[in-house]
C-alpha positions as CSV (number, residue, x, y, z in Angstrom):
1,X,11.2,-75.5,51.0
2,X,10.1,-74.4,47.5
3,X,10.4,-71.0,46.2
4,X,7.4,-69.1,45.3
5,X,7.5,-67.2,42.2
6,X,7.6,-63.4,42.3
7,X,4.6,-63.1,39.4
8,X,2.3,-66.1,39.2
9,X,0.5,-64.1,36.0
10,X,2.5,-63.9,32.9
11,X,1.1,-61.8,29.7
12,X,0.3,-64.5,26.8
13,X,1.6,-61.4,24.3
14,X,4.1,-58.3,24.7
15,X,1.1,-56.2,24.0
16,X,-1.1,-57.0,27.0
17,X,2.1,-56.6,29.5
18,X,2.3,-53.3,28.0
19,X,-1.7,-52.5,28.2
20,X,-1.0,-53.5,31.9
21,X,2.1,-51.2,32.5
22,X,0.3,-48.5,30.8
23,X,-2.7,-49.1,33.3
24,X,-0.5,-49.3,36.5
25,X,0.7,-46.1,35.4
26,X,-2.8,-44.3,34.9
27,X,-3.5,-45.7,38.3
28,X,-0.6,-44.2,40.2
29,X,-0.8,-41.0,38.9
30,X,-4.8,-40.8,39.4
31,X,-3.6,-41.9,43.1
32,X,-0.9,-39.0,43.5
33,X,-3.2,-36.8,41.8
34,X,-6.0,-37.8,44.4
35,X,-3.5,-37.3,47.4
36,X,-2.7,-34.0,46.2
37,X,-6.0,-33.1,46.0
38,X,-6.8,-33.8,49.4
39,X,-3.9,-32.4,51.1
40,X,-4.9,-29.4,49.4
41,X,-8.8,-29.5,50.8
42,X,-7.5,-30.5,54.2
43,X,-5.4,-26.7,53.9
44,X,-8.0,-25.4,52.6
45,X,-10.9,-26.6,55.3
């Protein structure tokens, strides 16, 4: 059985792996931002 590798997408420079952290991290905290938001609308309603 081969092993698939855990990231089939490697960065061709450090630069764009960190573009893409940096991304990953605007999306979470638009998504906890978001959740937040509704929890509070659901209190609220």
């Amino acid at each position: 059985m081969r092993k698939s590798p855990v990231c089939r997408w490697h960065p061709t420079n450090y630069k764009e792996l960190i573009m893409d952290i940096e991304r990953i991290n605007v999306i979470g905290t638009t998504l906890s931002d978001l959740t937040q938001r509704t929890l509070d609308l659901r209190g609220y309603l």
